[in-house]
C-alpha positions as CSV (number, residue, x, y, z in Angstrom):
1,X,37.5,-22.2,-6.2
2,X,36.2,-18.9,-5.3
3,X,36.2,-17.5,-1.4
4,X,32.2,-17.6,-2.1
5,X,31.9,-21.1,-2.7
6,X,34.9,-22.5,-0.4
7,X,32.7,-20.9,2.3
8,X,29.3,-22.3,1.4
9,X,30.8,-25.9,1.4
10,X,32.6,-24.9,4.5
11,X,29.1,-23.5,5.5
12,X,26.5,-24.9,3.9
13,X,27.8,-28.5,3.2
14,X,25.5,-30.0,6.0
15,X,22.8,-30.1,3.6
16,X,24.3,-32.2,1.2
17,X,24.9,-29.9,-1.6
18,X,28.4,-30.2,-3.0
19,X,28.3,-25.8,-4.7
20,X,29.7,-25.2,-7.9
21,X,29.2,-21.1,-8.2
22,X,28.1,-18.4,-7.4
23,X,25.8,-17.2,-9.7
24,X,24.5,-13.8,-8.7
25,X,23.9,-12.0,-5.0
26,X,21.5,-9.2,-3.6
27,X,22.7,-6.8,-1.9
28,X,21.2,-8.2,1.5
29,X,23.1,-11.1,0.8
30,X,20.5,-13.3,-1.2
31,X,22.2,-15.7,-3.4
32,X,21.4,-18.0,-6.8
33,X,23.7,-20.6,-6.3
34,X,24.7,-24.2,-8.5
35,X,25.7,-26.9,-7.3
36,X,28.2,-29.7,-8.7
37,X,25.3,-31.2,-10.8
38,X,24.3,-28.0,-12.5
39,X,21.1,-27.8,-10.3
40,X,20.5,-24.1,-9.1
41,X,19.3,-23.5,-5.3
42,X,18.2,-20.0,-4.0
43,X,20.4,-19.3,-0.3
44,X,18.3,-16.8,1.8
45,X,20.2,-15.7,4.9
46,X,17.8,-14.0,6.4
47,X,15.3,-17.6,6.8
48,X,18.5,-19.8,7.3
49,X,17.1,-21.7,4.1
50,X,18.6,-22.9,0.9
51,X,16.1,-23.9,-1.7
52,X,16.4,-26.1,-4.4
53,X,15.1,-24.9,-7.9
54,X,16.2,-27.2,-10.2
55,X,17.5,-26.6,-13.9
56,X,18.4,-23.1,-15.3
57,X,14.6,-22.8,-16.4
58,X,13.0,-23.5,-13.0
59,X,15.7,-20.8,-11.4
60,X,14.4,-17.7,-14.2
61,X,11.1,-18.2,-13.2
62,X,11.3,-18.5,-9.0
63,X,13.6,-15.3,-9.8
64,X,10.7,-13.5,-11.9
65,X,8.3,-14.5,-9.5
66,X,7.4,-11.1,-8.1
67,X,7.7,-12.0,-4.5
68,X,11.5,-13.3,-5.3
69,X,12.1,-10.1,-7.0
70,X,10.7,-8.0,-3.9
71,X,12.9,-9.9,-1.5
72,X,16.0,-10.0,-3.4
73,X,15.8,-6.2,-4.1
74,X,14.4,-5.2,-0.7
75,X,14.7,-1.8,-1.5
76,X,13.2,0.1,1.9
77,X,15.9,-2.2,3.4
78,X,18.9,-1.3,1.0
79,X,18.0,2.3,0.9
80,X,17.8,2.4,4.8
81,X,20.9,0.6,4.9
82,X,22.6,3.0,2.5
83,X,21.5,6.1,4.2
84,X,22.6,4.9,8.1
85,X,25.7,3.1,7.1
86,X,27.1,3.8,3.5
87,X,27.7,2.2,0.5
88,X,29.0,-1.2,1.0
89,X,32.5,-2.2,0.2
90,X,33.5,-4.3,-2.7
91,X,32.7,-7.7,-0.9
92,X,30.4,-6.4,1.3
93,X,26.4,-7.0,1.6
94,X,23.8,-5.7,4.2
95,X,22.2,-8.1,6.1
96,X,21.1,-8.1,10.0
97,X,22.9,-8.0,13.6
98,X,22.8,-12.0,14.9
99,X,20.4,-11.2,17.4
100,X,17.9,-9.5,15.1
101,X,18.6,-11.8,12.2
102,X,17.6,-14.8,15.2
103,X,14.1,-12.3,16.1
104,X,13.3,-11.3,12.7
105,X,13.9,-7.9,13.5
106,X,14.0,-6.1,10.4
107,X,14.4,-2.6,12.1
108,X,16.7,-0.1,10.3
109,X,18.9,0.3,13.5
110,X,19.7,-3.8,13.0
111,X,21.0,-3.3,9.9
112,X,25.0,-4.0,9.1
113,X,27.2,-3.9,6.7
114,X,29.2,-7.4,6.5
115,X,31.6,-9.5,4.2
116,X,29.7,-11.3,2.1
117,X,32.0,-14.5,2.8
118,X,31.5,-13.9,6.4
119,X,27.5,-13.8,5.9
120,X,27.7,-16.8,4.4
121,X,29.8,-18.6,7.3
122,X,27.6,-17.2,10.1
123,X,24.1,-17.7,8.4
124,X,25.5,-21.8,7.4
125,X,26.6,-22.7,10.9
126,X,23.5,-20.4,12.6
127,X,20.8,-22.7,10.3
128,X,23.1,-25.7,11.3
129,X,22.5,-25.5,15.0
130,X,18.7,-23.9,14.4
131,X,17.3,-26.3,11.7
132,X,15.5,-28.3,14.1
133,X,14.3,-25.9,16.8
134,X,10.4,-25.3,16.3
135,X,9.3,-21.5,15.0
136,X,9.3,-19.2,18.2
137,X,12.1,-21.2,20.3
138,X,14.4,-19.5,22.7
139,X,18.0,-19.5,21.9
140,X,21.1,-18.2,23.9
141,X,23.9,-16.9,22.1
142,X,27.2,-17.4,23.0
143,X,30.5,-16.0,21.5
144,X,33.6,-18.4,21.3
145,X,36.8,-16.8,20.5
């Protein structure tokens, strides 16, 4: 089993989906996923959502859906990203700071380089403890060693 999908069962295993593969990622950290059952499910970090598409079929088309494409290439964001902070490492994605990811802060000064494993363990535990919390909701982060 891959690092990639030991963390999203780790991660991501409160929703029920026992992952299979990682299929493909964006370089902010989008991924198409499968799971166990060959099902495909779209993981956007960002929203602290995993999707469910279905068979290979209904995953080609949500990923040529032009919106998909936009957000999975998010090329202002990638080319900001380059420029401030490099390329990113073998491994490596962009994504946002935890307190801009929580605001929606898309800002080119939030932007981070970051393990992809990592992303995945922060963003699964983050939508964990958020799923339930209505759209605008204070949170207070605090940092356990």
């Amino acid at each position: 089993m891959s690092r990639e999908v030991h963390a999203l069962n780790a991660a991501w295993g409160w929703t029920g989906v026992t992952f299979a593969e990682v299929v493909a990622h964006s370089l902010m950290g989008h991924a198409l996923v499968t799971d166990a059952d060959g099902a495909f499910h779209y993981l956007d970090p960002d929203l602290g959502a995993l999707t469910r598409l279905g068979d290979e079929a209904a995953a080609q088309a949500h990923m040529a859906l032009e919106e998909t494409g936009a957000i999975w290439r998010a090329d202002a964001l990638v080319d900001a990203a380059a420029a401030r902070l490099g390329p990113p490492a073998p491994g490596e994605v962009y994504s946002l700071t935890l307190p801009a990811m929580l605001a929606g802060d898309y800002a080119h000064e939030n932007l981070i380089r970051i393990d992809f494993v990592k992303l995945i363990y922060l963003t699964g535990d983050l939508a964990r403890q958020t799923q339930d919390l209505p759209e605008g909701a204070q949170v207070q982060l605090k940092v356990i060693d």
